[in-house]
C-alpha positions in Angstrom: -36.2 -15.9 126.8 -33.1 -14.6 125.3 -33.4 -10.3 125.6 -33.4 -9.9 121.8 -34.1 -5.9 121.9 -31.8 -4.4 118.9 -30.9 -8.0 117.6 -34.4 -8.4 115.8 -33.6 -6.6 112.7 -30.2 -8.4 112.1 -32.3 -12.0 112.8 -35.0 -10.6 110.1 -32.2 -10.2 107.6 -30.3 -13.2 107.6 -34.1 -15.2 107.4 -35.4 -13.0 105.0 -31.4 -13.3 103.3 -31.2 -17.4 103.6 -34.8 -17.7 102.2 -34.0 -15.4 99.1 -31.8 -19.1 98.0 -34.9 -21.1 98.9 -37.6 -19.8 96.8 -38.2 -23.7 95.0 -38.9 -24.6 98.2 -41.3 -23.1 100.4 -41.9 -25.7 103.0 -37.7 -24.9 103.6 -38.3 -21.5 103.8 -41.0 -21.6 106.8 -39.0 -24.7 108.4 -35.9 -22.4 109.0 -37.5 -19.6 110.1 -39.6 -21.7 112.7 -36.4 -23.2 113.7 -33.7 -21.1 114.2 -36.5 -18.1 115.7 -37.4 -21.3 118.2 -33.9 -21.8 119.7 -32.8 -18.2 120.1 -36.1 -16.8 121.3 -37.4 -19.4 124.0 -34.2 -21.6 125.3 -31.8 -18.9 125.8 -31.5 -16.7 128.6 -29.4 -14.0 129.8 -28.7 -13.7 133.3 -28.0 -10.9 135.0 -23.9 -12.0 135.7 -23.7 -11.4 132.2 -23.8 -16.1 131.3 -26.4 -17.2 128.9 -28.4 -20.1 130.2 -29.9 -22.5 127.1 -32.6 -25.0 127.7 -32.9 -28.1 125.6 -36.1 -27.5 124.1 -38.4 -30.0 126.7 -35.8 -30.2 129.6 -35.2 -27.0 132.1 -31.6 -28.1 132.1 -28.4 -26.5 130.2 -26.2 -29.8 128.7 -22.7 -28.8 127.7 -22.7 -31.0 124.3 -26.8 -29.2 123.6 -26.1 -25.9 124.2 -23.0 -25.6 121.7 -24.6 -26.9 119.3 -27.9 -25.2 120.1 -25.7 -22.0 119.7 -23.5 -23.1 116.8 -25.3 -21.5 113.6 -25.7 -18.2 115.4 -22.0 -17.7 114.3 -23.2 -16.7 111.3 -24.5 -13.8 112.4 -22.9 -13.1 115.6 -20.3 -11.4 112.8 -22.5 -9.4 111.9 -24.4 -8.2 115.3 -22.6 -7.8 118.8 -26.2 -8.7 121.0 -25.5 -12.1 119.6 -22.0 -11.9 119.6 -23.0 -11.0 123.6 -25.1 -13.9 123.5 -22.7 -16.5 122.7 -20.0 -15.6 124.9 -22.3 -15.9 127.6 -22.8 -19.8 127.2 -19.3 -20.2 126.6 -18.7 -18.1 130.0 -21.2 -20.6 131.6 -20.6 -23.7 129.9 -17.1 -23.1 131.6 -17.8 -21.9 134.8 -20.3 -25.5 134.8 -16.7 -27.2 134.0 -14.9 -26.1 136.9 -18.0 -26.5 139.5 -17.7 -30.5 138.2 -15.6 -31.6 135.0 -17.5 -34.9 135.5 -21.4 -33.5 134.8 -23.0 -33.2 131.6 -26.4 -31.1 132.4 -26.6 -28.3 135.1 -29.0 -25.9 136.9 -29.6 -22.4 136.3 -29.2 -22.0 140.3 -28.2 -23.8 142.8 -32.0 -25.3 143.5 -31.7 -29.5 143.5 -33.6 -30.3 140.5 -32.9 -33.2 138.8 -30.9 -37.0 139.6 -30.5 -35.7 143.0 -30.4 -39.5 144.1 -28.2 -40.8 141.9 -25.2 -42.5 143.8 -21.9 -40.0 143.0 -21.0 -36.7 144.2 -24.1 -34.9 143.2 -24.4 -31.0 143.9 -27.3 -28.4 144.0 -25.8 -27.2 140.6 -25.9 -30.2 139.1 -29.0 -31.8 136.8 -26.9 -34.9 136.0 -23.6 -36.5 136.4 -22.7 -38.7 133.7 -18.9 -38.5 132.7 -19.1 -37.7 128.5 -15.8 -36.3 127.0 -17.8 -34.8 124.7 -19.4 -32.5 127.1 -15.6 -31.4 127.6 -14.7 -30.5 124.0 -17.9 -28.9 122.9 -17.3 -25.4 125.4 -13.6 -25.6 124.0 -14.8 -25.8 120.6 -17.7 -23.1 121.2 -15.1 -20.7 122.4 -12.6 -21.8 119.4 -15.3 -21.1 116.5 -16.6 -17.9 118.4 -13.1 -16.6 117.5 -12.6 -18.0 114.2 -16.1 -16.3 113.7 -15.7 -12.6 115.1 -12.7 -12.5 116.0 -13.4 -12.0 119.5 -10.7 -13.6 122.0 -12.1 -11.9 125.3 -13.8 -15.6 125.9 -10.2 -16.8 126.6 -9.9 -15.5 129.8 -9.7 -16.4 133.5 -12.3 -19.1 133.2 -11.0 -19.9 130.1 -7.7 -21.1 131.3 -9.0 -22.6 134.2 -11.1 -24.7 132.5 -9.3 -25.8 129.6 -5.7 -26.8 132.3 -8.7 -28.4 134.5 -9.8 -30.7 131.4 -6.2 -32.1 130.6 -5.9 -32.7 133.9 -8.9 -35.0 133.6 -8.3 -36.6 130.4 -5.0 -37.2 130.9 -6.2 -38.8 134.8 -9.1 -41.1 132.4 -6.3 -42.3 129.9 -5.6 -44.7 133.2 -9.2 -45.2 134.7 -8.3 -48.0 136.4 -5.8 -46.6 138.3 -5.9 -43.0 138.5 -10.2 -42.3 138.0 -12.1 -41.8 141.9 -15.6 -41.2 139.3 -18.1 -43.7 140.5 -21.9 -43.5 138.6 -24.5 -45.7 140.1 -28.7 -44.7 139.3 -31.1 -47.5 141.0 -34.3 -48.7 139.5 -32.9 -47.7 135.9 -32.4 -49.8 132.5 -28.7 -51.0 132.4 -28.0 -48.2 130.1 -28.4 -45.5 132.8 -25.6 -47.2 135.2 -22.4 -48.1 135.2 -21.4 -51.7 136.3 -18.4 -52.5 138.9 -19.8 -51.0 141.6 -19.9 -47.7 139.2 -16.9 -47.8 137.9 -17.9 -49.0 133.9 -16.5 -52.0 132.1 -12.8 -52.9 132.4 -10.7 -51.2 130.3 -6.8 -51.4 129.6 -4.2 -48.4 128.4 -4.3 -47.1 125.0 -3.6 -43.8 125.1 -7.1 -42.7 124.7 -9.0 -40.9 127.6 -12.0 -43.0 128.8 -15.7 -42.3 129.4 -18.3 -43.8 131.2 -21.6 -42.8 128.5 -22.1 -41.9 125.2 -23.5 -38.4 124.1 -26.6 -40.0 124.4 -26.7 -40.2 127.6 -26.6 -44.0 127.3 -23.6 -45.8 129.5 -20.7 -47.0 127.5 -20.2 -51.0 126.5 -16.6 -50.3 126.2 -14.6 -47.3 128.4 -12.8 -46.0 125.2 -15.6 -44.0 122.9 -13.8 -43.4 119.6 -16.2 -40.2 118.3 -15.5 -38.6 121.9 -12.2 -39.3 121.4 -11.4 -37.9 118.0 -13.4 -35.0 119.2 -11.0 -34.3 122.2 -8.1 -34.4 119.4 -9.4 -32.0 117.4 -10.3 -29.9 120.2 -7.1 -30.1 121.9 -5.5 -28.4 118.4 -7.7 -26.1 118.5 -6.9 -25.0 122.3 -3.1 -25.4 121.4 -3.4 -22.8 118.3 -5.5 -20.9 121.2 -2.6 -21.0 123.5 0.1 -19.9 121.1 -1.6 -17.3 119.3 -4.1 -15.7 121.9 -3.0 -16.7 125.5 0.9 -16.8 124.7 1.6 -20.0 127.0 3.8 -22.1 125.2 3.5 -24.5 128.1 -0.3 -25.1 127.7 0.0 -25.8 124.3 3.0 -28.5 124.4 0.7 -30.2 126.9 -2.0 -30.0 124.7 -0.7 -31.6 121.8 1.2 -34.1 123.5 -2.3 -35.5 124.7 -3.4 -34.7 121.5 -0.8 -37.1 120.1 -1.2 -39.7 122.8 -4.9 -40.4 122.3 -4.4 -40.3 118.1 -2.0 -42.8 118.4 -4.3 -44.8 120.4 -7.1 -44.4 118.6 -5.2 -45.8 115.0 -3.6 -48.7 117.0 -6.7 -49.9 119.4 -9.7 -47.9 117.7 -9.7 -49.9 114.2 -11.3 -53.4 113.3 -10.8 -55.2 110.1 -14.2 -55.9 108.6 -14.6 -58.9 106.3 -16.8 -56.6 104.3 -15.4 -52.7 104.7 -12.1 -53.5 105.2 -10.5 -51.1 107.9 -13.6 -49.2 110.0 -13.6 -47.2 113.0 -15.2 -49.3 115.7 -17.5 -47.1 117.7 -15.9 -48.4 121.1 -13.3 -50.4 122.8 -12.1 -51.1 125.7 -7.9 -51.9 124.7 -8.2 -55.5 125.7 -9.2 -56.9 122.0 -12.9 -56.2 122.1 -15.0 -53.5 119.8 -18.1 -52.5 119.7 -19.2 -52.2 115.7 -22.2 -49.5 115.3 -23.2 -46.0 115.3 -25.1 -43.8 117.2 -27.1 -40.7 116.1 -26.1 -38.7 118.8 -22.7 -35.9 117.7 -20.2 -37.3 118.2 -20.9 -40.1 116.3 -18.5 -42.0 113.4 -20.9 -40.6 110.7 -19.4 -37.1 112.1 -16.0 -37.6 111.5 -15.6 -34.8 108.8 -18.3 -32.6 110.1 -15.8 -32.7 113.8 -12.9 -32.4 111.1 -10.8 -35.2 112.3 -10.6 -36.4 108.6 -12.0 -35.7 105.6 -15.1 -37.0 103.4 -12.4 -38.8 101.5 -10.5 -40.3 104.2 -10.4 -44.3 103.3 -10.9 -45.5 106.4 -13.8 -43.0 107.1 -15.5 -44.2 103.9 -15.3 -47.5 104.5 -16.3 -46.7 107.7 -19.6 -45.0 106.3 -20.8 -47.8 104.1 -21.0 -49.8 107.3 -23.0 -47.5 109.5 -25.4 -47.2 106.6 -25.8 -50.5 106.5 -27.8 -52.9 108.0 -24.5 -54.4 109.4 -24.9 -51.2 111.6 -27.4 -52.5 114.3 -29.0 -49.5 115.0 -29.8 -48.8 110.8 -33.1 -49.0 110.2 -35.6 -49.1 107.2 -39.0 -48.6 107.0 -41.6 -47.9 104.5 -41.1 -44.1 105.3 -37.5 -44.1 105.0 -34.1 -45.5 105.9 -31.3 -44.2 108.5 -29.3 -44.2 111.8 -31.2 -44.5 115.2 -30.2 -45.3 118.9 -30.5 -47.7 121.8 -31.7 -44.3 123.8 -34.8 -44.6 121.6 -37.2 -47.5 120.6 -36.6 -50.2 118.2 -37.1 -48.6 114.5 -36.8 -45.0 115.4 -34.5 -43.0 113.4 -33.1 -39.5 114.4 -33.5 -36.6 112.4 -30.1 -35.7 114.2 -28.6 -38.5 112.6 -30.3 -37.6 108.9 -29.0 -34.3 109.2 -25.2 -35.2 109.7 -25.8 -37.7 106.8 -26.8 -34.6 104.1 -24.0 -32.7 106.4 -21.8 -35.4 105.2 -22.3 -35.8 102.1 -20.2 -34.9 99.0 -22.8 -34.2 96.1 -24.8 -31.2 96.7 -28.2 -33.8 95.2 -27.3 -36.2 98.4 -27.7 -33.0 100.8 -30.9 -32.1 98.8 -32.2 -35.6 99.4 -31.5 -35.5 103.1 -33.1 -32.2 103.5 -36.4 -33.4 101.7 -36.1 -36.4 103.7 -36.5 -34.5 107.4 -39.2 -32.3 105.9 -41.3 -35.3 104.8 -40.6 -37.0 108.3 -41.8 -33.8 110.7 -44.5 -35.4 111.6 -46.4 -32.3 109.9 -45.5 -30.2 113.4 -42.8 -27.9 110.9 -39.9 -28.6 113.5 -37.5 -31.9 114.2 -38.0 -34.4 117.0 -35.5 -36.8 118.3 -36.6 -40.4 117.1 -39.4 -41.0 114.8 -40.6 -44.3 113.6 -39.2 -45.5 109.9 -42.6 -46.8 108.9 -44.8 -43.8 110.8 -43.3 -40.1 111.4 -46.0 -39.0 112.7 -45.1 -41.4 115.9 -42.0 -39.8 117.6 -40.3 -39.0 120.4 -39.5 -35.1 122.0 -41.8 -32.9 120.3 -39.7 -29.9 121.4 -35.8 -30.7 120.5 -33.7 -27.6 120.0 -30.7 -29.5 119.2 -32.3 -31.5 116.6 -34.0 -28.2 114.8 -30.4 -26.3 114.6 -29.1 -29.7 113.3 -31.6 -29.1 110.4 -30.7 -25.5 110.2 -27.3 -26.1 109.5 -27.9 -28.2 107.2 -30.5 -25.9 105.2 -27.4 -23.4 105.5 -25.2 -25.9 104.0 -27.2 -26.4 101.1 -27.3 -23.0 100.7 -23.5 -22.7 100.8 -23.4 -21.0 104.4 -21.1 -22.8 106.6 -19.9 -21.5 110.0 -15.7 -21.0 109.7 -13.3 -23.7 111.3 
């Protein structure tokens, strides 16, 4: 899809260059070059307005949180070539222009042409594939545009759209920290499980102030038990740093970035007072939800942002006490959605069946992890579980790979790239 003329070479080097540090492993070596051709060569597109469009692999739609992360490794050599340096401010471009159409949607069209929940009840558009309200589909374009700069140095993403965007999402979070009050976003679908509605007439679970900005679903896709997502939340902080540090140093609006980190500080706060649960086991975790009025919800899901992410999102680090303990709970099986099998052991989802763990989830685990032998046993680990097809799939069952769900997942395959970069000692900056 993506018009690749005069990038081929550069894409030929950095293979043939990452493959050079995989020659004990050969089965690595074909895996990443499947992988990371796959995503770049049939889900992107550039359109003639200059945007790049980016499918998820199996669905003709462009989600906010896929396509950055979809489009996250090519960093590494966006540095080094300006077709893909092209490339990538073309979703960022889009990914914004999707923002202002509708703040509140998380997957859109490439035209104006109906497809998708057309009959869900909420203020659909032609544009739009699906409106569920994800504040994770609001920091990933921020943090696209952030890394593309920390990458190449390029700032000319920070522009109109840019700034219209970014002022249009504080608007919205800040709006969400008081959903009951201030929120007119109502999500009903009929003839659904209960995880693809919202209750109270559409309007989620109650929910009381914290500080934090609410959401009605998870990033996968899945409604929210409690309004007040914790991942999505520590994303939006470190996302609304990085647009303040954008605002000083590229825009020069010293008014944008006060607001920004006063929201910043706002929803931090509330995360460490409401966000925390002492465990009679772990002692101080991250709950995965809340909803401010003394109840959590205490799990993990595979999807990114997730509380196994915390130092891949760099909200803290690997050593970060409460993160730890927070860690040896989720890979647990006090986590409910940890699973072991005779295949293997790790982090699944309600979105999938019973038993089926993500190779999204495995990924940020060796992502994660602090000794270069964990990351090399995670990496094994998704090449055993492929279901001998030499890509990733979203859920596959702990006792059987070769039973799995979404043959054709792009994000999961550049969650597997970066971590074969990692263990090379490639990481994308920021």
């Amino acid at each position: 899809m993506a018009q690749l003329a005069g990038t081929l070479e550069a894409l030929n080097n950095w293979i043939e260059n990452v493959q050079q540090k995989l020659q004990s492993r050969p089965k690595t070596q074909a895996m990443f070059e499947t992988c990371i051709r796959n995503t770049i060569e049939t889900t992107f597109r550039e359109l003639p307005d200059g945007t790049t469009f980016v499918i998820t692999g199996d669905i003709p739609a462009m989600w906010l949180r896929d396509s950055a992360a979809q489009a996250r490794p090519y960093m590494l050599l966006a540095s080094k070539d300006p077709a893909i340096e092209r490339l990538l401010r073309g979703i960022v471009e889009r990914q914004l222009r999707y923002v202002i159409h509708d703040p509140y949607a998380n997957a859109f069209n490439e035209s104006p042409n109906g497809q998708g929940h057309q009959d869900d009840d909420t203020a659909m558009t032609p544009w739009i594939w699906e409106r569920k309200y994800e504040v994770d589909s609001l920091c990933y374009p921020l943090q696209l545009a952030y890394l593309l700069w920390k990458n190449t140095g390029s700032t000319s993403q920070f522009n109109d759209t840019f700034q219209e965007a970014a002022k249009l999402i504080l608007t919205v979070w800040t709006q969400e920290q008081n959903h009951e009050m201030n929120s007119e976003y109502r999500f009903e679908r009929g003839n659904c499980p209960v995880t693809d509605t919202l209750p109270r007439d559409g309007r989620g679970t109650p929910t009381g102030k914290t500080g934090m900005t609410w959401s009605g679903f998870r990033p996968s896709d899945d409604a929210c038990a409690y309004g007040y997502l914790i991942p999505s939340n520590m994303f939006a902080v470190v996302v609304l740093r990085y647009l303040a540090e954008i605002a000083e140093a590229v825009l020069n609006d010293l008014e944008l970035k006060d607001k920004a980190l006063t929201l910043a500080d706002e929803i931090d706060r509330g995360i460490r007072q409401y966000g925390t649960f002492e465990h009679p086991v772990y002692g101080t975790i991250f709950a995965y939800e809340t909803d401010g009025l003394g109840n959590h919800n205490l799990m993990d899901d595979a999807n990114v942002p997730s509380l196994l992410s915390i130092p891949y999102l760099s909200y803290a680090s690997s050593d970060d006490p409460i993160y730890k303990n927070t860690r040896s709970f989720i890979l647990s099986e006090d986590n409910p959605y940890f699973y072991e099998g005779s295949a293997t052991s790790g982090i699944g989802s309600p979105h999938t069946p019973s038993g089926y763990i993500w190779h999204i989830a495995l990924a940020m685990q060796g992502l994660t992890a602090q000794s270069p032998e964990e990351k090399a046993r995670l990496l094994d680990l998704l090449e055993r579980t492929d279901g001998d097809k030499g890509m990733m799939h979203e859920g596959f069952d702990a006792n059987d790979p070769n039973k799995y769900t979404r043959e054709w997942f792009s994000w999961a395959n550049m969650m597997y790239c970066e971590l074969v970069l990692d263990v090379c000692g490639i990481r994308v900056a920021g």
